[in-house]
C-alpha positions in Angstrom: 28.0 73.2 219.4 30.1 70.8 217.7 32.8 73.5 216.0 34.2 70.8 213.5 30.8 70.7 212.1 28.6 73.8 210.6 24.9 74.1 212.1 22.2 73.9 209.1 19.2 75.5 208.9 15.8 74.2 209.1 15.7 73.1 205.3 14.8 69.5 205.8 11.0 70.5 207.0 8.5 70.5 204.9 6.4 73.9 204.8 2.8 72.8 204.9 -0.2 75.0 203.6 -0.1 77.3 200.7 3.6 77.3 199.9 3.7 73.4 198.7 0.5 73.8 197.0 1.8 76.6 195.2 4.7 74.0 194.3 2.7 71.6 193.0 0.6 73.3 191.2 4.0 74.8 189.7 4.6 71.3 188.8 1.0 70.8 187.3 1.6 73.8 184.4 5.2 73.0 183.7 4.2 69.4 182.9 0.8 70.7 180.8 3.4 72.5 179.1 5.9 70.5 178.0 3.3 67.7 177.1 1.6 70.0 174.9 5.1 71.2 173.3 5.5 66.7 172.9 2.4 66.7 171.1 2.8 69.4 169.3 6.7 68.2 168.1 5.1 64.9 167.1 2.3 65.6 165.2 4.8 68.1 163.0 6.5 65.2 162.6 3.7 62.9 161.6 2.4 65.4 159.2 5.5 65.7 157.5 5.6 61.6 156.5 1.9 62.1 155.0 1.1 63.6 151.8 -2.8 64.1 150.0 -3.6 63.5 147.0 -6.9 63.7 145.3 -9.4 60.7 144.9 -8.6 60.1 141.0 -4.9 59.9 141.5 -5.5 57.6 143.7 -7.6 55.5 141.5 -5.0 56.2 138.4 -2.4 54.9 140.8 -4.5 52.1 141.6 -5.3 51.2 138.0 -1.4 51.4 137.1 -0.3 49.1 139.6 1.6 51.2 141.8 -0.4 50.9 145.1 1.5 48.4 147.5 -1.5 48.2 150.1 -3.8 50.2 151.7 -5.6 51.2 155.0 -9.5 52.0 154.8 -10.8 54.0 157.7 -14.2 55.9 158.2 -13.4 58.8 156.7 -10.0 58.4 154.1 -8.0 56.1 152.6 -3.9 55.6 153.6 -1.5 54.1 150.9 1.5 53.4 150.1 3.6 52.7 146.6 5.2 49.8 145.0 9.2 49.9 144.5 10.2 50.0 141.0 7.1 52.1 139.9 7.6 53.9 136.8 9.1 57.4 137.8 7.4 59.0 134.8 3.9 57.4 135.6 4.3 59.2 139.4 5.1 62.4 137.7 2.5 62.5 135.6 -0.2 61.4 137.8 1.1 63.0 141.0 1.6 66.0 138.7 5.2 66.4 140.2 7.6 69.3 139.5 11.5 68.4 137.9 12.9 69.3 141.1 10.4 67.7 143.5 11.8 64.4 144.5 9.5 60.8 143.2 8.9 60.2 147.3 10.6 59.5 150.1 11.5 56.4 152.6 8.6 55.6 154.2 6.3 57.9 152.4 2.4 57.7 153.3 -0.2 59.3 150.9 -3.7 59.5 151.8 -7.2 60.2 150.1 -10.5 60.8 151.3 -13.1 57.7 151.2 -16.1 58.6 148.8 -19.1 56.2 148.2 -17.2 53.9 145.4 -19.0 50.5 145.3 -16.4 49.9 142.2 -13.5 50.1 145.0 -13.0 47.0 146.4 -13.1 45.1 142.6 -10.6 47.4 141.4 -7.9 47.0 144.6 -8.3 43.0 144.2 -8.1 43.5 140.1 -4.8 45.5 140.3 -3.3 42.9 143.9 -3.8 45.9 146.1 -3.1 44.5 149.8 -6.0 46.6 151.7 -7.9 46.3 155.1 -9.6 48.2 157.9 -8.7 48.6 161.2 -10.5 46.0 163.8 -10.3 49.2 166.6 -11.7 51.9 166.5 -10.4 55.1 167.4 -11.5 56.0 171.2 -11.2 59.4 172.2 -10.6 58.4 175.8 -8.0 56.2 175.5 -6.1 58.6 173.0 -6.6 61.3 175.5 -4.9 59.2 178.1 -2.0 58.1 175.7 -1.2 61.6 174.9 -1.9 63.7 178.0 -2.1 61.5 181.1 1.0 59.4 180.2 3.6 61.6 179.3 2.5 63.8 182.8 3.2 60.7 184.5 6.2 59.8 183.1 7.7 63.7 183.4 6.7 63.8 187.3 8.2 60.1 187.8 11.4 62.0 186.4 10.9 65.2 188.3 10.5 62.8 191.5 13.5 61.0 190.8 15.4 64.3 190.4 14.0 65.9 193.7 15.5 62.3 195.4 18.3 62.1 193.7 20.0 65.6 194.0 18.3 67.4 196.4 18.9 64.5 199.4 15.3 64.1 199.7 14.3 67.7 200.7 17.2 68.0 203.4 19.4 71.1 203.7 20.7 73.0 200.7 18.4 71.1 198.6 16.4 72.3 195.5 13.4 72.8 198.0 15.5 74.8 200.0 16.4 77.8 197.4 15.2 80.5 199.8 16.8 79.2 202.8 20.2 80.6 204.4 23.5 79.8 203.0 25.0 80.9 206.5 27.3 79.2 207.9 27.8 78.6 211.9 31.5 79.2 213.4 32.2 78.6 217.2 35.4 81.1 216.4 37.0 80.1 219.7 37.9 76.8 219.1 37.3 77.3 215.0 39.1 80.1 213.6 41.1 81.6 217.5 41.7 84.7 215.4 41.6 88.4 218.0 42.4 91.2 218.2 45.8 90.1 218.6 46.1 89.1 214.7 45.2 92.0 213.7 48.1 94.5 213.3 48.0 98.4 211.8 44.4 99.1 212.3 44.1 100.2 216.3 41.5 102.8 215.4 39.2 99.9 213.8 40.1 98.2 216.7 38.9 100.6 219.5 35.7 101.0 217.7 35.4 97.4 217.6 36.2 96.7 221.2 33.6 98.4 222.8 31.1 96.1 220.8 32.8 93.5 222.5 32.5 94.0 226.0 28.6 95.5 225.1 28.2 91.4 224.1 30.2 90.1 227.4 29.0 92.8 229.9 25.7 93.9 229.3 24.3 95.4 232.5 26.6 98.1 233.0 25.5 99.8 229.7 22.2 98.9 230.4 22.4 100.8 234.3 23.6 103.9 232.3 20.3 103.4 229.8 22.5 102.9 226.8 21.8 100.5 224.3 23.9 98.2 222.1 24.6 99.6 218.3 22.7 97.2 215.9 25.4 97.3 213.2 28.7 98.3 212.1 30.1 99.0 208.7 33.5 98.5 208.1 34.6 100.9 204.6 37.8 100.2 202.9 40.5 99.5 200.3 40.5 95.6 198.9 43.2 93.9 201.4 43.4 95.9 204.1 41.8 93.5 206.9 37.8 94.1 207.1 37.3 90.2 206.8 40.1 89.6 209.5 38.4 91.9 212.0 35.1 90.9 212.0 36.3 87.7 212.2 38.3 89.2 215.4 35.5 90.5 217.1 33.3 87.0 217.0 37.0 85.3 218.5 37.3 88.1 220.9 33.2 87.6 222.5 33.4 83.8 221.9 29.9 83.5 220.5 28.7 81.9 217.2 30.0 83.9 214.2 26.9 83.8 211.1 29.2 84.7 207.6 28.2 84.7 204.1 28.5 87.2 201.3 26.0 89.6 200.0 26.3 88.0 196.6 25.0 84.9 198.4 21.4 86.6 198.6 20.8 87.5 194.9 18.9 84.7 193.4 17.3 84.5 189.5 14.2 84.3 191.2 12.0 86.7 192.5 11.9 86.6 196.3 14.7 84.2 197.2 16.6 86.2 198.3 14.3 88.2 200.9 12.9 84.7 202.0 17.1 83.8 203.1 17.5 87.2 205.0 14.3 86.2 207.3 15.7 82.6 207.5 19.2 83.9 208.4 17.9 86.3 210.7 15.9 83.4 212.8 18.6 81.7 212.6 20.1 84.2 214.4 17.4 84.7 216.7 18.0 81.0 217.9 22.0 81.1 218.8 21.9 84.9 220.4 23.9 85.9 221.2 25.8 85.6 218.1 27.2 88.1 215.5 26.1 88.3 211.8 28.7 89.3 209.4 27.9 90.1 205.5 30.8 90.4 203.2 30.7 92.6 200.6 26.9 94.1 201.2 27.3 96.5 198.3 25.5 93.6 196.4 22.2 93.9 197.9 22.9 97.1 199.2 22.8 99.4 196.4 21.2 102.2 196.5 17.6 101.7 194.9 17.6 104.2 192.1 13.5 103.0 190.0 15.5 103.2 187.1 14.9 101.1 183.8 16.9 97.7 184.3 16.4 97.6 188.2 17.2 94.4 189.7 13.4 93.1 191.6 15.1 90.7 193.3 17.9 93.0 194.8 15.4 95.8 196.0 13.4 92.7 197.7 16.3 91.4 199.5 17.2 95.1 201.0 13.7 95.9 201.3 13.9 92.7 203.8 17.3 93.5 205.1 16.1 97.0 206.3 13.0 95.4 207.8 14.7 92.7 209.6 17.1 95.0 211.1 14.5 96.9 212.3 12.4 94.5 213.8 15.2 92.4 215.6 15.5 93.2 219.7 19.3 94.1 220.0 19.0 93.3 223.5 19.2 89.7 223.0 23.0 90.2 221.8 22.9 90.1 217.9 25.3 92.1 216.3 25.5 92.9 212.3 29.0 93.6 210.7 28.9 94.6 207.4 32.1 95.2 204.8 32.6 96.8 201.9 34.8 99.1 199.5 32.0 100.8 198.0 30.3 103.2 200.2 29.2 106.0 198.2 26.7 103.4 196.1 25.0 102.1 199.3 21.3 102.7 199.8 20.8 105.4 202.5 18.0 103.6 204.1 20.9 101.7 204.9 23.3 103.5 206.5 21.5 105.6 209.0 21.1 105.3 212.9 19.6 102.7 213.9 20.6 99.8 211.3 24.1 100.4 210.8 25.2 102.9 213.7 28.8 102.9 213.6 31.4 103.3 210.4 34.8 101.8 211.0 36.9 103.1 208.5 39.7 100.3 207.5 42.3 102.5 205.6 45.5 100.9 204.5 48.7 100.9 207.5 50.8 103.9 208.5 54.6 103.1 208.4 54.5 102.1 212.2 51.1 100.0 210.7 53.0 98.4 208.0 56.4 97.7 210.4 53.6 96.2 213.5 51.9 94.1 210.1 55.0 92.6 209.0 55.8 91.8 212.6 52.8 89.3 212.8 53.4 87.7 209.9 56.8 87.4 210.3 56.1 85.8 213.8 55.7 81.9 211.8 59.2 82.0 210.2 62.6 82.2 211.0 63.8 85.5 210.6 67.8 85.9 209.8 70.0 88.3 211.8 70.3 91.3 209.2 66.6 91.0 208.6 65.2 94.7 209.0 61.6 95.1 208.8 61.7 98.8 209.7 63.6 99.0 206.5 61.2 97.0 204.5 58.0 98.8 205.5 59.8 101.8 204.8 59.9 100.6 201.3 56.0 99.7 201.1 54.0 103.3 201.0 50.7 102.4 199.9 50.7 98.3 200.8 47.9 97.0 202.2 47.7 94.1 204.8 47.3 91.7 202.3 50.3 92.8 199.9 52.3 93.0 203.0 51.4 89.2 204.3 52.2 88.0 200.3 55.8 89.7 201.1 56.6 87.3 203.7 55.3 84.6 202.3 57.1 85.6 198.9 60.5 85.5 201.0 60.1 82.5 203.1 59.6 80.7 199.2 62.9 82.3 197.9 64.7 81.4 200.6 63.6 77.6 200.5 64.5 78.1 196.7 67.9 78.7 197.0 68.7 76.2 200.2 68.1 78.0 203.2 66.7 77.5 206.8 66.5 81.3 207.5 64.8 84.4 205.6 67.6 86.8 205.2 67.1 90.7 204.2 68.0 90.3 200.7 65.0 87.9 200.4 62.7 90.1 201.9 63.4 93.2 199.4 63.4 90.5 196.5 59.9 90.0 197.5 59.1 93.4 197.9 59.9 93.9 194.0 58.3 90.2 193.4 55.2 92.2 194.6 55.3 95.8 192.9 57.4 95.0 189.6 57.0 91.0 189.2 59.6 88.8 188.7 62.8 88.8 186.6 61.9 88.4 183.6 65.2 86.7 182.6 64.3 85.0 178.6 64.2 88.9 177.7 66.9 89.8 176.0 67.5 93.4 174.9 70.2 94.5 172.6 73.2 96.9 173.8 71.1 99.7 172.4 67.9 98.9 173.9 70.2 98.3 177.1 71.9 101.8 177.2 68.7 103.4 176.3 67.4 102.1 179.2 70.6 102.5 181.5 70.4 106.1 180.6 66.4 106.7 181.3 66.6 105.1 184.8 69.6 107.4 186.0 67.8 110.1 184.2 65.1 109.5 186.8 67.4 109.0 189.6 69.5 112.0 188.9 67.1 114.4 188.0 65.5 113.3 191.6 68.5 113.5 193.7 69.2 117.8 191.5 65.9 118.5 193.1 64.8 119.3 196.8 61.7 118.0 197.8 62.5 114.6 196.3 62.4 110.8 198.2 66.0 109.1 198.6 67.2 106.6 196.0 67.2 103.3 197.2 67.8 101.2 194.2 68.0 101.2 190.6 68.1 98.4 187.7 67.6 98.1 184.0 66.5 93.9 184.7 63.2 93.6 182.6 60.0 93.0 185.1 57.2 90.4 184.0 54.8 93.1 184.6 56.4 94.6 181.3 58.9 96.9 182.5 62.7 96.8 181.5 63.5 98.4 184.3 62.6 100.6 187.4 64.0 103.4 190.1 62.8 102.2 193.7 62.7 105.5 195.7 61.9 105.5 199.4 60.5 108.2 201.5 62.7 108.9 204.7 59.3 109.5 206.9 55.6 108.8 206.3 54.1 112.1 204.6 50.2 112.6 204.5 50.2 116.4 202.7 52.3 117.2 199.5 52.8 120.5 198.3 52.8 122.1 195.2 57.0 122.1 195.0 56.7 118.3 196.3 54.5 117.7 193.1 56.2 119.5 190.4 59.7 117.6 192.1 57.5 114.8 191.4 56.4 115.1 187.9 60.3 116.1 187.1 61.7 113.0 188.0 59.0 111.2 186.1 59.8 113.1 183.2 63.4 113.0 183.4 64.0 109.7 181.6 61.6 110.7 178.9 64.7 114.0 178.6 67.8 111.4 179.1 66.9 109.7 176.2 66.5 112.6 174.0 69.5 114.1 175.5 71.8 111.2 174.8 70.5 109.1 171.7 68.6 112.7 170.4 65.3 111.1 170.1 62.3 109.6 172.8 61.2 106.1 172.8 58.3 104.3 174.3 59.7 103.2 177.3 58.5 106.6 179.4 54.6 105.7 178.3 53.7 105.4 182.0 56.0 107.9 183.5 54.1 110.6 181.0 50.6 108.7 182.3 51.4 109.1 186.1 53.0 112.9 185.1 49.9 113.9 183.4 47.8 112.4 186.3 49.6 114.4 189.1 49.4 117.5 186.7 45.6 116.8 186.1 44.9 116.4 190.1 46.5 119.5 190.7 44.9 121.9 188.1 41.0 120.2 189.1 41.2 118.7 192.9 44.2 120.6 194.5 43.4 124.0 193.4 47.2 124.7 192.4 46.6 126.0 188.9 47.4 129.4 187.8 44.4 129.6 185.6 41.4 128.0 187.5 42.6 129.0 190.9 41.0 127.3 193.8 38.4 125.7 191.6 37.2 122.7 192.1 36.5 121.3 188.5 36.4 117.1 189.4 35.1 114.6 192.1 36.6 111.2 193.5 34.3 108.0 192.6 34.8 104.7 194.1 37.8 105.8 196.2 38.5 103.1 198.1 38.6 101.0 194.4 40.3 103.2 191.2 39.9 106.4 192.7 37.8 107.6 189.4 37.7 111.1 188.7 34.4 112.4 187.3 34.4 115.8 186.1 32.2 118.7 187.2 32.7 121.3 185.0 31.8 122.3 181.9 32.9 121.8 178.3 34.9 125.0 178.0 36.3 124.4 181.2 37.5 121.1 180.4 39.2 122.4 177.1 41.2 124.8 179.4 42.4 121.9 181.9 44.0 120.3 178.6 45.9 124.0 177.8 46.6 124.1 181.6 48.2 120.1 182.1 50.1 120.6 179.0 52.0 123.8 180.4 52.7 122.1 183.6 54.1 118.8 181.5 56.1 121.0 179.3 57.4 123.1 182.0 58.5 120.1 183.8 60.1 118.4 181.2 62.0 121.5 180.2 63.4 121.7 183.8 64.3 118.3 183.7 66.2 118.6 180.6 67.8 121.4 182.1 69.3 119.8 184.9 70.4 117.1 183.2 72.0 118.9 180.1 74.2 120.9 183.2 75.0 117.5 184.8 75.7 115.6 181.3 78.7 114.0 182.6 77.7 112.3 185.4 74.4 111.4 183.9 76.9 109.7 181.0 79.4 108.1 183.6 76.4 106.6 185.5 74.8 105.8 183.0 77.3 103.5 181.7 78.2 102.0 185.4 74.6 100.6 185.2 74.9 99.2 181.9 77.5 97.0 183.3 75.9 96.1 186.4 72.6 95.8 185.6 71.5 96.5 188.9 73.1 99.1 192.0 71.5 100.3 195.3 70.9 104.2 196.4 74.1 103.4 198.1 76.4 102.7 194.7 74.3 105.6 193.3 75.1 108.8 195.5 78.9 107.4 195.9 79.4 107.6 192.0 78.0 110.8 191.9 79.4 112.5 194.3 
């Protein structure tokens, strides 16, 4: 296999038997159609430049001089008028309303012939031009003119089309619009991404790697009567590496890697899509053993619900996909990866044993995961002396792999910004705020108030914080307005990676939020809106804790709401009912108040310092943990 190139399908043979006569005879309607619609548009139009008029007017007209000349056929009599006719004489004998115009450009009137033998006397009395036609109408040839013709002239245009953009029938064609949009990657000499690349995910990996040697070795599974899984899922948050590992595991067993996304099966038509599952999947047949790997499946997958507004098309293409991954032989080496972050929405049919038999759940990195992550990306560019990753994936609770690889690549660009040939610390925790605030936003001005306002609610954050036990570390503080909107932010750091938090970890929690909401109303005796998320990340905590964490004195250990789509926004529905949910509200508002109360506590007792601080930020702008906990002790 030629691995600059990708394989194509079969979509430059014809299909003989039914399936092109149903095309054709496709064609054959579509073109009946529009000639008829032609027709139709053009006798409208026709009609519209004839008008009739009885047999007397045409005589009066005839008698008064205003006929130019006429047309005499077998059944009525076409004419038209004279310029410069009288416009009162067409009124009157046309019997024409005021606001009915005299005629138009080009205006045809027509009568029908009665037995007259005083007609032709009167036309060559009054120098009427008149004749009749030399042909005759013929049915035939007017049939041909207006049916067979046009038909000709749309499939001489369809023909052209079919030439001209769809490279004669080849691959990817407009005859091919069930085939397989697959395409073939010989991922040693390709993509030479393994296992090594991949960094903070040795769980996924160990799952992974036995599907590996199954592919390479076989008969030893085979002695022991076990056979090879069919499928694996890999579940997890956007960014954290499910791309990058399947991609691993076609590197690591050096065999042709099949990848396309689920979105790539839905078609507008009816039975595209399940006709490019069997085409992918004899594909597949043909290169075993080979791995198939479908990104984001949740887009045929979905779970098949009958409702009103069901997708045909979709429920086809999964009604394929679950029969294809039946009927393959997984002996011959195929092996389906599928990724997604929406699990819960997946058809069951789907998920059990036998089609998919292994879930590999891709969660985002640990703090040894983030440090080993940062480590491999950090591998392609110059690292400066004081450069402490340790430090920096301390920093990053919550990053996935993605965010982490866009922190390197956010310092190696700030340190070619400002001249250098190495990436120092400094630009590695500029990029770490490039990634969770933004940038400086340095055309934003604020006034000294605004300023000290702000001063004063980002101590009030960090001081309250540092009063309380069960609190993370300061690490650095600034008032330097964000381009994500912020005018400024307290980074805190945790000193180890915590997977439990209690109910004093919690309420520490919501304090600090809450406590530059309480500096401001301490110092400058009124709030502003610069604590808008602190109180919508407060009230979240509070809400979590009174319905999911069963730490409310009220409800108890009740569990009142459920996580939806938690690998995306984490939404919470809730369970309970209406009077319930009234309750909650009476409930997070006593935690909130509580909170906030014991925040302005602490800070009322510790005015001084919160004053003295407060202004050594003003002036600065910006300090470190360090500069904090020196000035106030």
């Amino acid at each position: 296999m030629n691995p600059t190139q990708d394989q194509k399908g079969t979509g430059g043979q014809k299909m003989p038997g039914r399936p092109q006569q149903s095309n054709i005879l496709s064609i054959l309607v579509i073109g009946i159609v529009i000639t008829f619609v032609f027709n139709l548009i053009i006798g409208n139009l026709t009609a519209g430049q004839k008008r009739q008029v009885e047999y007397g007017q045409f005589i009066q007209l005839v008698e008064n001089g205003a006929v130019g000349q006429a047309q005499i056929d077998d059944q009525q009599i076409a004419f038209t008028l004279k310029d410069g006719t009288s416009e009162a004489v067409l009124r009157e004998i046309l019997r024409l309303g005021s606001g009915e115009p005299r005629s138009m450009t080009g205006q045809v009137y027509y009568t029908g012939l009665l037995e007259d033998p005083a007609l032709t006397e009167r036309l060559l009395k009054n120098s009427v031009a008149f004749y009749k036609p030399i042909i005759q109408p013929n049915p035939i040839r007017d049939f041909i003119s207006s049916w067979i013709f046009p038909m000709l002239i749309f499939y001489g245009i369809y023909f052209f089309v079919m030439r001209r953009f769809s490279g004669m029938g080849g691959p990817g064609g407009m005859m091919n619009m069930g085939k397989s949009k697959a395409k073939f990657y010989d991922m040693e000499k390709n993509t030479g991404v393994s296992f090594d690349d991949v960094a903070g995910q040795d769980e996924a990996k160990e799952s992974l790697v036995e599907l590996v040697d199954f592919l390479h070795n076989p008969e030893k599974y085979k002695q022991i009567g076990a056979r090879q899984p069919k499928g694996a899922l890999l579940v997890g948050p956007p960014g954290t590496g499910k791309t990058l590992l399947a991609k691993a595991v076609a590197g690591e067993a050096k065999v042709p890697f099949l990848s396309l996304s689920g979105s790539e099966f839905v078609e507008m038509f009816v039975g595209l899509g399940a006709s490019r599952v069997r085409d992918l999947f004899a594909e597949a047949g043909k290169h075993a053993p080979c791995i198939i790997f479908i990104d984001e499946i949740d887009a045929i997958g979905k779970s098949r619900d009958n409702q009103m507004g069901a997708n045909d098309e979709r429920e086809q293409t999964l009604n394929q996909l679950l029969s294809e991954m039946d009927g393959f032989d997984s002996s011959k080496g195929i092996l389906i990866l599928a990724a997604t972050n929406r699990p819960e929405i997946l058809d069951k049919a789907l998920l059990r044993p036998g089609r998919f038999d292994r879930r590999v759940i891709v969660e985002r990195p640990d703090l040894p995961g983030r440090e080993a992550i940062l480590a491999v990306h950090a591998k392609k560019i110059p690292l400066g002396a004081d450069a402490d990753l340790n430090e920096i994936s301390r920093s990053t609770s919550g990053a996935t792999g993605a965010d982490l690889a866009n922190m390197i690549n956010e310092a190696a660009l700030r340190a070619v910004r400002l001249g250098r040939s190495q990436v120092l610390q400094e630009d590695l925790m500029e990029a770490v705020e490039t990634v969770v605030a933004g940038k400086e936003k340095k055309d934003r001005v604020l006034n000294p108030r605004e300023k000290r306002m702000v001063a004063f609610h980002e101590i009030g954050h960090a001081l309250v914080s540092v009063l309380q036990k069960h609190t993370q570390p300061v690490q650095k503080i600034t008032i330097i307005p964000r381009t994500t909107g912020s005018l400024g932010y307290t980074m805190q750091a945790p000193e180890e990676e915590h997977y439990l938090m209690t109910r004093s970890e919690l309420l520490a929690q919501i304090c600090t939020l809450l406590g530059g909401r309480a500096a401001e109303e301490l110092e400058f005796g009124e709030a502003s809106t610069g604590a808008s998320n602190d109180i919508e990340r407060a009230t979240k905590l509070a809400r979590n804790m009174v319905t999911q964490y069963g730490m409310s004195e009220k409800f108890g250990m009740m569990g009142l709401e459920s996580l939806s789509s938690q690998y995306l926004d984490g939404r919470s529905v809730f369970t309970a009912s209406d009077a319930s949910n009234a309750g909650v509200d009476q409930e997070i508002s006593r935690i909130i108040n509580e909170c906030h109360a014991k925040a302005a506590e602490l800070l009322r007792v510790n005015r001084e310092k919160l004053a003295s601080l407060a202004e050594y930020l003003y002036a600065r702008e910006s300090i470190t943990g360090t500069q904090f906990m020196e000035r106030l002790a």
